[in-house]
C-alpha positions as CSV (number, residue, x, y, z in Angstrom):
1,X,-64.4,73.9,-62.0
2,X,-64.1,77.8,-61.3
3,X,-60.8,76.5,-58.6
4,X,-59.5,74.3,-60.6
5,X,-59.4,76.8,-63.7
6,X,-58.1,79.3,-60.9
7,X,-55.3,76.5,-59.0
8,X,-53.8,74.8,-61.6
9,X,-50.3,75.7,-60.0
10,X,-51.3,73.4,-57.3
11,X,-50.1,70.5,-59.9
12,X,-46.5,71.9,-60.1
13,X,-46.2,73.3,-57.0
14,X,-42.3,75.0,-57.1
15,X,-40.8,77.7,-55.7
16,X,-40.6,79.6,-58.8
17,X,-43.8,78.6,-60.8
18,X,-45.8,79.6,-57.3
19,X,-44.2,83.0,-58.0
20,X,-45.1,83.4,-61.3
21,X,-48.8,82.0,-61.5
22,X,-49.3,83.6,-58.4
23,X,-48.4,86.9,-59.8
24,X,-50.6,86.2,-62.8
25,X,-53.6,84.6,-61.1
26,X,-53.5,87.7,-58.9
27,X,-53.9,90.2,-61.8
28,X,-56.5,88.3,-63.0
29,X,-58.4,87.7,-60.3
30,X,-58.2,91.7,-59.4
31,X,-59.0,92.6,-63.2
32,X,-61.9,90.5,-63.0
33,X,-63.0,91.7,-59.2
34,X,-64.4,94.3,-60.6
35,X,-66.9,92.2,-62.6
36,X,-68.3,89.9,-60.4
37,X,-69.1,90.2,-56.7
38,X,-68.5,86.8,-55.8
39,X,-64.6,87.4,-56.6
40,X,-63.7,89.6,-53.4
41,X,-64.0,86.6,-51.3
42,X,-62.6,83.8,-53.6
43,X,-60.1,86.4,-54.1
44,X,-59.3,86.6,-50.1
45,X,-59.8,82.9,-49.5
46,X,-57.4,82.8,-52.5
47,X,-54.7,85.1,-50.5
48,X,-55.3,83.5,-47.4
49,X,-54.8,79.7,-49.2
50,X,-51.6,81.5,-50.9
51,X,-50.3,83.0,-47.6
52,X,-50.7,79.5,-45.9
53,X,-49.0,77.6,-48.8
54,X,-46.4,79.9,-49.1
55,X,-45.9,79.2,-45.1
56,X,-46.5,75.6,-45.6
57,X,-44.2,75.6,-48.4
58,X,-41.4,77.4,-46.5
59,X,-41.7,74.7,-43.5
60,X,-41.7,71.7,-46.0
61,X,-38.5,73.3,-47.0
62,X,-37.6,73.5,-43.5
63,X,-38.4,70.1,-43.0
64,X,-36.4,68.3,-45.7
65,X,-33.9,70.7,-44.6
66,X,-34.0,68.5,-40.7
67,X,-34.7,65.7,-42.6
68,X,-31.8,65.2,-44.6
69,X,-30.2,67.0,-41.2
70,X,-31.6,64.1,-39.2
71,X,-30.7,61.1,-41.9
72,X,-27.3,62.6,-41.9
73,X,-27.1,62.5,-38.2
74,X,-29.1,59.1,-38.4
75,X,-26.3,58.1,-40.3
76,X,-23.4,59.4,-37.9
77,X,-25.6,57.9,-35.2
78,X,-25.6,54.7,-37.0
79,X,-22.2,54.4,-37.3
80,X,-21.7,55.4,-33.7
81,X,-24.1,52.4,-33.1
82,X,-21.8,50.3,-35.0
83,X,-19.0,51.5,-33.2
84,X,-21.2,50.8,-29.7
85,X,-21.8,47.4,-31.0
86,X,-18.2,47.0,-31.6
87,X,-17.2,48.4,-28.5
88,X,-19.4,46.4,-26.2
89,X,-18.7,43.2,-28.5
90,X,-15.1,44.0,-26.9
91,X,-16.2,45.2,-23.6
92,X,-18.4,41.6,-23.3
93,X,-15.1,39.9,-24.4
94,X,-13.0,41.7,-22.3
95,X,-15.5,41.2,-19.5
96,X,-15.5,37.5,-19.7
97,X,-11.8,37.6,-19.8
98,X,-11.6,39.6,-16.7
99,X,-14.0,36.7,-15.2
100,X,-12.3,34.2,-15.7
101,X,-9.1,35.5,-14.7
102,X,-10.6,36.8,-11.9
103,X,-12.0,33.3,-11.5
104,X,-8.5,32.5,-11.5
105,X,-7.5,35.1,-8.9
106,X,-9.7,34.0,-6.7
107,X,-8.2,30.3,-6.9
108,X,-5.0,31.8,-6.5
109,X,-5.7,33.5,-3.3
110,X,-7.7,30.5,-2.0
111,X,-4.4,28.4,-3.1
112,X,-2.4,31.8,-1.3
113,X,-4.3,31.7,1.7
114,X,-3.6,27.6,2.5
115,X,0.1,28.1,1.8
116,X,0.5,31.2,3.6
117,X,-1.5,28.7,6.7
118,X,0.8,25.7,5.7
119,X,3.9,28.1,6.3
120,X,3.0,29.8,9.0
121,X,2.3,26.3,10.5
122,X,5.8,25.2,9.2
123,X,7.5,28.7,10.8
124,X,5.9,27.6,14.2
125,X,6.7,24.3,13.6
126,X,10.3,25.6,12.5
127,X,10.9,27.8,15.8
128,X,9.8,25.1,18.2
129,X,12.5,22.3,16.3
130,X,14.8,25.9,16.5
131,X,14.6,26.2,19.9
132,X,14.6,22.3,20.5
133,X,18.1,22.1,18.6
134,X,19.1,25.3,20.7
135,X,18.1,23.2,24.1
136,X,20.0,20.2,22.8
137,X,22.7,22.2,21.5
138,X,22.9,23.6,25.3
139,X,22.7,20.3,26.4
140,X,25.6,19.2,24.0
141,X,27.6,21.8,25.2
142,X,27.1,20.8,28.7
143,X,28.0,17.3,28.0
144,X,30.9,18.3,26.2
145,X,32.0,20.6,29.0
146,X,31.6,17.5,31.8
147,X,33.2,15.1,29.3
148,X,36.1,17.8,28.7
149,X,36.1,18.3,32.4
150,X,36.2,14.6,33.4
151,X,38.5,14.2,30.7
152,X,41.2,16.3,32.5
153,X,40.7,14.9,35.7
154,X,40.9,11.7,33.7
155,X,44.4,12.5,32.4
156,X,45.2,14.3,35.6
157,X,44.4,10.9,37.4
158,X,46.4,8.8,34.4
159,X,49.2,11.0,35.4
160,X,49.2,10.2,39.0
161,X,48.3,6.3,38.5
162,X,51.4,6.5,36.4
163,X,53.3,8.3,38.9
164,X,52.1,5.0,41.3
165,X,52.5,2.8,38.7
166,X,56.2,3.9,39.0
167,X,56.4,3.6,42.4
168,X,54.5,0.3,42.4
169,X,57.2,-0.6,40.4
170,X,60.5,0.7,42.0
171,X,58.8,-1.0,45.1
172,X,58.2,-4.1,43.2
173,X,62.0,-4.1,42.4
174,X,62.9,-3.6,46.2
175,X,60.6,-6.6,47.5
176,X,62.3,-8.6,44.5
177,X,65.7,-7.8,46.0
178,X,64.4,-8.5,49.4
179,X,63.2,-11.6,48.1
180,X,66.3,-12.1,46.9
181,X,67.8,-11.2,50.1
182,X,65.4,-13.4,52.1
183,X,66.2,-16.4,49.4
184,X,69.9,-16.0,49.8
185,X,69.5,-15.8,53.8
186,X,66.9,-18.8,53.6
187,X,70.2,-20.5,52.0
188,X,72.3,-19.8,54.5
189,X,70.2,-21.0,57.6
190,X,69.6,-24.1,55.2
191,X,73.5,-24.7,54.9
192,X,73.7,-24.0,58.7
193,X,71.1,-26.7,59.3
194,X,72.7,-29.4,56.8
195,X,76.4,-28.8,58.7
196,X,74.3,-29.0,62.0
197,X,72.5,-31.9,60.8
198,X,76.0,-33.2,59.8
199,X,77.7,-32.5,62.9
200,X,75.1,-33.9,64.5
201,X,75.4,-37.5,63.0
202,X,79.0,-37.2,63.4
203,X,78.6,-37.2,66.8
204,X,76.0,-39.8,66.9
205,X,78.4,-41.7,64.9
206,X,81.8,-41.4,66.8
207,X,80.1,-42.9,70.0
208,X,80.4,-40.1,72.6
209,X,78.9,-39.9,76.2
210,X,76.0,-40.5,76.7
211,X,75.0,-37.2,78.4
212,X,76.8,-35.6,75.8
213,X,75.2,-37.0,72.9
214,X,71.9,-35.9,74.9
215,X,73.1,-32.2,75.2
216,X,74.6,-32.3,71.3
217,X,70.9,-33.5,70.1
218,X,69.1,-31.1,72.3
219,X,71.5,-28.4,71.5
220,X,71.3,-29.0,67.4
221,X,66.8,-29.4,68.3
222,X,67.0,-26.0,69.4
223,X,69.1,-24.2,66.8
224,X,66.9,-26.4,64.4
225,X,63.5,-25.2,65.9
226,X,65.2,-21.5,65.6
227,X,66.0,-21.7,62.5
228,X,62.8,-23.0,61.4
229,X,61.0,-20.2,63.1
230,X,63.2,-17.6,61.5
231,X,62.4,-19.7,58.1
232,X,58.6,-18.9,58.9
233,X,59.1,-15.6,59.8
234,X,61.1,-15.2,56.9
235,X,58.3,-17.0,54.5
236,X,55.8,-15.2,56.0
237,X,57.2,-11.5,55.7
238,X,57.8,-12.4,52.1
239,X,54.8,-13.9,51.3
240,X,53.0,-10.6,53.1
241,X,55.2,-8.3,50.6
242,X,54.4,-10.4,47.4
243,X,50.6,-10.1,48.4
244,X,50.7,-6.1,49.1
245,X,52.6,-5.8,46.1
246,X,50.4,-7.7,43.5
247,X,47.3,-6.1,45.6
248,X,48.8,-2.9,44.5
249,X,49.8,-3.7,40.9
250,X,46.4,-5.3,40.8
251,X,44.9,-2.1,42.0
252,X,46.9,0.1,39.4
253,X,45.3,-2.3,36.7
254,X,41.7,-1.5,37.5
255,X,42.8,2.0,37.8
256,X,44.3,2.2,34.2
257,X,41.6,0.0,32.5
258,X,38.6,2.0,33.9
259,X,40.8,5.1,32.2
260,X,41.6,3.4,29.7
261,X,37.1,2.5,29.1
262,X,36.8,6.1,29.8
263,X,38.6,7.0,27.0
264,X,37.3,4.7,25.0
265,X,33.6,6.0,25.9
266,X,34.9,9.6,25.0
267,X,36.2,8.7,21.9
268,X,32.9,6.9,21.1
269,X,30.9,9.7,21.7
270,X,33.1,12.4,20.3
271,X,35.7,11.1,18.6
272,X,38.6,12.9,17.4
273,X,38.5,14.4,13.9
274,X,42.1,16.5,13.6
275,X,44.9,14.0,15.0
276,X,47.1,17.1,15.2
277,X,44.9,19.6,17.2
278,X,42.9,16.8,19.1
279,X,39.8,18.5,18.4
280,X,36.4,16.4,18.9
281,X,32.8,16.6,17.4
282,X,30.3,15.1,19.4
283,X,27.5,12.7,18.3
284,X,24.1,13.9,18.0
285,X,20.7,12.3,18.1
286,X,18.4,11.6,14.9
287,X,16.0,14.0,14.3
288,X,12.7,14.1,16.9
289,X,15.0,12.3,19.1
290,X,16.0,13.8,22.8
291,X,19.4,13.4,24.3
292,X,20.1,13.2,27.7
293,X,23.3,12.2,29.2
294,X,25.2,9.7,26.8
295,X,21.8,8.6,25.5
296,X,18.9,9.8,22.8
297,X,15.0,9.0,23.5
298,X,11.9,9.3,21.3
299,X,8.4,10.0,23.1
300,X,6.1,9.2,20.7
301,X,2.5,11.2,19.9
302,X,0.6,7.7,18.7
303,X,-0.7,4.6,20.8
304,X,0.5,1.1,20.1
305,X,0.4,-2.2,22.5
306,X,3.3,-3.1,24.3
307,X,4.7,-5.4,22.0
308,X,4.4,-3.1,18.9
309,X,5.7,-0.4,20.8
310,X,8.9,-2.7,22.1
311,X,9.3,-3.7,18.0
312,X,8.6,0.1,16.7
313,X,11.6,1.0,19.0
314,X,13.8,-2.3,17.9
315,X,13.2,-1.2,14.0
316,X,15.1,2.1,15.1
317,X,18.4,0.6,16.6
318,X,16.6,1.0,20.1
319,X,14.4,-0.5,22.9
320,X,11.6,0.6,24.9
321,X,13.2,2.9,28.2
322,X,14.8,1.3,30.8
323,X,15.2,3.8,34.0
324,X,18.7,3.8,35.5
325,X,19.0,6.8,37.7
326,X,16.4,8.7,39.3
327,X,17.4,12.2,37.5
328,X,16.7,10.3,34.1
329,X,13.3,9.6,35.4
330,X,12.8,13.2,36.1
331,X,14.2,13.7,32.4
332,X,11.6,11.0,30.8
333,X,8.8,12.1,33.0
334,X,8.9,16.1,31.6
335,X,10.0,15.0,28.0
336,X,6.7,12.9,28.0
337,X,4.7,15.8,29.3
338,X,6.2,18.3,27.1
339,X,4.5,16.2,23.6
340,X,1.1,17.4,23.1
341,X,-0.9,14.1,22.9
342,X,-4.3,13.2,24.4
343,X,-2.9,9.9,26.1
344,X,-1.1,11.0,29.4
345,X,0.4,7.1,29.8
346,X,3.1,5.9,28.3
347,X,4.6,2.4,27.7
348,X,8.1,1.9,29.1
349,X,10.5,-1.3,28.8
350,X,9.6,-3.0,32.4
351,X,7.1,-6.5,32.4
352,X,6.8,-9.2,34.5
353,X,5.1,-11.3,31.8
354,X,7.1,-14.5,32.5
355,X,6.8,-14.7,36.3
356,X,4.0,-12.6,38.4
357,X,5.6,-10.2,40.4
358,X,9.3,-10.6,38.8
359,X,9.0,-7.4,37.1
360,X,13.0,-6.9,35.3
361,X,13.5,-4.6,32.2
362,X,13.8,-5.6,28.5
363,X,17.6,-5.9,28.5
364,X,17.4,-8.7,31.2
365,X,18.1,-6.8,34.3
366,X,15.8,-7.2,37.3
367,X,14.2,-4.3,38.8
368,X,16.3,-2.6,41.7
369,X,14.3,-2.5,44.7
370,X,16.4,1.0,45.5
371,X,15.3,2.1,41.8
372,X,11.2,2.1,41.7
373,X,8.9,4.7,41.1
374,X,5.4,3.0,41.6
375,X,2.5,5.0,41.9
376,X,0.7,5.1,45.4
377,X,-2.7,6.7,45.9
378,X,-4.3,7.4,49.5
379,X,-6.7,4.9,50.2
380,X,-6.4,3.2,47.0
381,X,-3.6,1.0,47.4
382,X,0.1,0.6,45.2
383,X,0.8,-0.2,42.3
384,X,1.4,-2.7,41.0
385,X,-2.4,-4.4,41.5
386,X,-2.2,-7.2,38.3
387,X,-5.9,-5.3,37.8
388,X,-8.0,-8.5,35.8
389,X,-11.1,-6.5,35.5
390,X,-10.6,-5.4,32.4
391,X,-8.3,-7.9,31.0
392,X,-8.7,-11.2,32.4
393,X,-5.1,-12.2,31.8
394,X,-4.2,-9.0,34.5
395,X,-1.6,-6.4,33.9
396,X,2.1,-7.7,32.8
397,X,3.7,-4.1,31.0
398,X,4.4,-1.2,32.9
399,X,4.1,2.3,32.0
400,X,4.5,5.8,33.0
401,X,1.2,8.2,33.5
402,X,2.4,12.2,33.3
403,X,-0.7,12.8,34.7
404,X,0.8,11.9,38.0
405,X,4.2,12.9,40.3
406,X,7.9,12.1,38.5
407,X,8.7,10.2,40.9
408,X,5.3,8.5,41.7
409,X,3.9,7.9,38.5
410,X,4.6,4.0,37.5
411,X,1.8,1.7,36.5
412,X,1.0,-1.7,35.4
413,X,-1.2,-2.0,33.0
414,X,-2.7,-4.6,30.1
415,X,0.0,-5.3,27.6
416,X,-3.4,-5.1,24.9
417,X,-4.2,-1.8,25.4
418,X,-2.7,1.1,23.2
419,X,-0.3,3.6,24.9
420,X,2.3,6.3,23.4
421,X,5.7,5.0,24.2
422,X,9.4,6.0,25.1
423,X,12.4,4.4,23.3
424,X,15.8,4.9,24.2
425,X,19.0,4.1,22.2
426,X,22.8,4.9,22.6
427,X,24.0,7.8,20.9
C-alpha cells in the first residue's frame, strides 16, 4: 500500500507528469526521511527505480523513434519488394521470351548449318559441272578448230575438183569432137567400102577375065579387111576415150558429193546463224551428257539389266554404245572410270542373243573382227566364255569392266544381271 500511495505516476507515466510527481514525491519522501528510518532505503530504491525508468523511458523513446524508422523503411522496403516482384515478373517473362527465341536460334542454326552443307555440296558439285563444261568447251573448240580446218581443205579441194571438173569437161568436149572426127572418118571408109563394094559388082557384072576378076575380088578383100581393121581400131580408141572420160566424170561426182555430205555434216553440227558473216554455233550435248567427236554419251551411276538399260537410252533419242574406232574406246573406257560408282562394269550395245557366237551391235552391224576389245586373262582363258554357271541360259550382252585395260576390258555377261550403262546419241 505504502508504494502504491508513493508510485501512483506509474499509471500515467509521461514525460512531463514523471517530472513533476517526481519532483514532489522527492520532497516528500526527503521531508518525511527524517521521520522514519525505514525511508532512506525506500528513498534510494526509489532513486534507483526513477533513474532506471527515466533510462528505460528515454530508450522506449528511442525505440518508437527506430520503430516508426523501421516501419517507414519497412514501408520503402515494401515497395521495393513490389518493385522486385514486378521486375522479376518481367525478368521471368523476358526470360521465357529469350527461351524461346533462343529455341528458335538454335533451329535456325541447325536449319543454317544443313544449308550452309547443302551449298557447299552444290559449290563442289558446281565447280566439278564448271570444269566439266570447261573440258567440253575445250573439246568444242577443238572440234570446231578440225571442222573449221577440214572445212578449208574442204573448200580448197572443192576448188581444185572444180578446177578438174573444168578440165574434165574441156576434155570431154575434145573426145566429143574426136568422136566426131572418128564418126565422120568412119563415114568416109564406109563410102569407100560401098564404091568398092560397087565397083566390085560392076566388074563381076561386065564379065571380065577370069584372072582379073580373081585379082579385082582379092584386091577389093584386102582394102575391105583394112578398112575394117582401121574401123576397129577406130571403135576401139573411141570406145577407150568415152570410158576414161565417164571414169573421170564419174570420179569428179564422188568427189563433189562426199563435199557436198561434208558440208551437209558441218552444217548439221554447226549450222550457220548470220547468212552475211557466215558465222556458225556449234551443237552441244544435254546436260550430264559427254561429247566426243560428233557424238554425246551418258555413263550412268545406277544398275539396270540389259534390256532396261538398251530402253533407258531409247527414251533419250539414243542407244546403248556401239564402238567404232579404237580412240573412242579409249574415250568410253576413262569417261566410265571417271563416275564414281561402286559397279566397275558397264553394259554396252553388243549381244549375240539371236545366234551363239554372232555377236553384232544394236544398230545391226556385225562385230568387226579388226575392231574387238575382249578381255584375256593368263591362264584363264578369253572372253567371250557363254559362262552358264550362274545363269543357265549363259551370257548373251556384253559389257565393259574399268576395272580392267582400255583396250582389254570386254566381257560377256548375263543379260539379267544389273550393270551401269553407256548410251550414245548423235549430237
Amino acid at each position: 500500500m505504502v508504494g502504491h500511495q508513493l508510485l501512483p505516476w506509474m499509471n500515467n507515466p509521461t514525460s512531463g507528469s514523471i517530472s513533476a510527481t517526481s519532483a514532489k514525491k522527492e520532497q516528500d519522501i526527503y521531508n518525511k526521511s527524517d521521520k522514519k528510518p525505514g525511508w532512506k532505503s525506500l528513498l534510494f530504491d526509489y532513486q534507483n527505480i526513477s533513474d532506471g525508468y527515466l533510462a528505460l523511458t528515454t530508450a522506449n523513446n528511442d525505440l518508437r523513434r527506430d520503430n516508426q524508422l523501421l516501419e517507414e523503411r519497412g514501408a520503402r522496403l515494401h515497395e521495393q519488394n513490389q518493385l522486385l516482384n514486378g521486375t522479376a515478373a518481367d525478368l521471368v517473362s523476358v526470360n521465357l521470351a529469350l527461351s524461346f527465341e533462343s529455341a528458335e536460334l538454335t533451329e535456325q542454326i541447325g536449319n543454317l548449318t544443313s544449308l550452309n552443307s547443302h551449298l557447299a555440296q552444290e559449290h563442289e558439285r558446281l565447280v566439278r559441272h564448271t570444269s566439266e563444261q570447261e573440258g567440253e568447251e575445250l573439246k568444242t573448240s577443238q572440234t570446231i578448230t578440225r571442222l573449221v580446218d577440214s572445212n578449208a581443205r574442204r573448200e580448197q579441194e572443192a576448188r581444185r575438183l572444180s578446177d578438174v571438173n573444168g578440165l574434165l569437161r574441156d576434155e570431154l568436149v575434145r573426145a566429143n569432137e574426136r568422136n566426131r572426127e572418128l564418126l565422120e572418118i568412119n563415114g568416109e571408109f564406109r563410102g569407100e567400102v560401098q564404091n568398092l563394094s560397087e565397083k566390085i559388082a560392076a566388074l563381076s557384072s561386065g564379065g571380065g577375065g577370069g584372072g582379073c576378076a580373081k585379082a579385082s575380088e582379092r584386091s577389093t578383100q584386102l582394102q575391105e579387111s583394112s578398112l575394117r581393121e582401121q574401123k576397129q581400131n577406130l571403135s576401139a580408141v573411141l570406145m577407150k576415150e568415152r570410158r576414161e572420160a565417164a571414169e573421170r566424170d564419174t570420179s569428179g561426182r564422188n568427189e563433189l558429193q562426199s563435199i557436198k555430205e561434208a558440208y551437209n555434216s558441218l552444217d548439221l553440227y554447226c549450222p550457220v546463224v548470220n547468212h552475211n558473216t557466215k558465222e556458225r554455233i556449234c551443237k552441244k550435248c544435254p546436260d550430264s551428257w559427254h561429247q566426243f567427236e560428233t557424238k554425246c554419251y551418258y555413263f550412268s551411276s545406277q544398275q539396270l539389266t540389259w534390256s532396261s538399260s538398251r530402253a533407258w537410252c531409247q527414251t533419250r533419242g539414243g542407244d546403248l554404245l556401239v564402238v567404232n574406232s579404237q580412240p573412242e574406246q579409249s574415250f568410253v573406257f576413262e569417261s566410265s572410270r571417271a563416275v564414281e560408282a561402286s559397279s566397275s562394269r558397264l553394259w554396252i550395245g553388243l549381244t549375240d542373243a539371236e545366234e551363239e557366237g554372232e555377236w553384232s551391235w544394236v544398230d545391226g552391224s556385225p562385230l568387226n573382227s579388226d575392231l574387238q576389245f575382249w578381255l584375256s586373262r593368263v591362264g584363264l582363258g578369253m572372253e567371250p566364255d557363254d559362262w552358264k554357271l550362274d545363269d543357265p541360259l549363259g551370257e548373251d550382252c556384253g559389257h565393259i569392266d574399268t576395272s580392267e585395260n582400255a583396250l582389254k576390258s570386254w566381257m560377256d555377261g548375263s543379260c539379267k544381271t544389273a550393270y551401269r550403262w553407256i548410251c550414245e546419241k548423235n549430237v
